[in-house]
C-alpha positions as CSV (number, residue, x, y, z in Angstrom):
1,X,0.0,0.0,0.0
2,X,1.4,3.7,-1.1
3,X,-1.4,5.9,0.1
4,X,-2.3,6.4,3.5
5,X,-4.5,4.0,4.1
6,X,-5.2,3.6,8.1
7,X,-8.2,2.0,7.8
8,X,-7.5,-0.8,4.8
9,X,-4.5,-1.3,6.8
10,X,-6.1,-1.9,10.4
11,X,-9.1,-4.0,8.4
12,X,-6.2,-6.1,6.2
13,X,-4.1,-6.9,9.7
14,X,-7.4,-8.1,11.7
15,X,-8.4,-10.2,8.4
16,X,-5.4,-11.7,8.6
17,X,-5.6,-12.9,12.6
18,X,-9.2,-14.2,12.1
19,X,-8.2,-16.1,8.9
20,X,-5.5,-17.4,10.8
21,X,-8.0,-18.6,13.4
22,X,-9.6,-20.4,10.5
23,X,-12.4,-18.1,11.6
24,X,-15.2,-17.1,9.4
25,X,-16.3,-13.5,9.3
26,X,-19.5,-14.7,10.6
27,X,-18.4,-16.8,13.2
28,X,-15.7,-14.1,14.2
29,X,-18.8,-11.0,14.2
30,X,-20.7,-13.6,16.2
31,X,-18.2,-14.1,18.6
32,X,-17.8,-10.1,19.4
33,X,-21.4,-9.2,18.9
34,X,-21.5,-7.3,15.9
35,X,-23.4,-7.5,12.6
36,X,-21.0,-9.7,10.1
37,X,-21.1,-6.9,7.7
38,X,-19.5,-4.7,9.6
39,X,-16.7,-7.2,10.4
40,X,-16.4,-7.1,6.4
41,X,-17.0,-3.4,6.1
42,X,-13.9,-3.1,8.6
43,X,-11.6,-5.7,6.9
44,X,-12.3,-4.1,3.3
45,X,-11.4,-0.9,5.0
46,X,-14.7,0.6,4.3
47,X,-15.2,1.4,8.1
48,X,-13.7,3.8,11.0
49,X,-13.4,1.5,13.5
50,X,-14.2,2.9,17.3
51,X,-11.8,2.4,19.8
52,X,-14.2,0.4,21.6
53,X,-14.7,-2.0,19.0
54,X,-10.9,-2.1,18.4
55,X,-10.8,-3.3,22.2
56,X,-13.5,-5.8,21.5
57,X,-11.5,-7.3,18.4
58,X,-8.1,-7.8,20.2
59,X,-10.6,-9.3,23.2
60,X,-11.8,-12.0,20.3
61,X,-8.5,-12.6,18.6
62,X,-6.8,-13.0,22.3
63,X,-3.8,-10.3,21.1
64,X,-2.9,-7.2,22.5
65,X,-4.2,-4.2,21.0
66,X,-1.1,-3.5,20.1
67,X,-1.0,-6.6,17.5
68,X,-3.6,-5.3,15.6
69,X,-1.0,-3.0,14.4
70,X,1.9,-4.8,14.1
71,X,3.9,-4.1,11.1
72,X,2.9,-0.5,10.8
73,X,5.2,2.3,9.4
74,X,3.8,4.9,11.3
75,X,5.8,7.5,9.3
76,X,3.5,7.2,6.5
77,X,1.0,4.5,7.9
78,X,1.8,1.8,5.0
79,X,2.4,-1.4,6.2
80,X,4.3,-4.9,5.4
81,X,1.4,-6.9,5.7
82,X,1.6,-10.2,3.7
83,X,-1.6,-11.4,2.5
């Protein structure tokens, strides 16, 4: 990613920890509480994601908040983020 893209970046990083859970996005917005389209709103970086629900995503995945941006540049928030 070249543009600044906080949001696609955050939605392709917590993608990538549910898929590695073998997680559906279903099973994974069931699991927080929230509507599956906004899990996929979020991961297609379509969303701006409250802190709250940021909380309630590391809760899920069992990471620290922290993990959810792991990988950042935060120079010019692009990322290396394998798909």
């Amino acid at each position: 990613m070249v543009k600044s893209d906080v949001k696609g970046l955050f939605g392709k990083r917590m993608r990538q920890l549910r898929k590695a859970r073998g997680w559906s996005q279903e099973k994974f917005a069931h699991q927080i509480g929230l509507d599956r389209s906004y899990i996929g709103g979020v991961e297609r970086g379509e969303r701006n994601v409250s802190l709250e629900n940021i909380c309630l995503i590391a809760k899920a995945l069992t990471v620290p908040v922290a993990e959810l941006f792991r990988g950042w540049d935060t120079e010019s928030t692009t990322a290396n983020i394998n798909e």
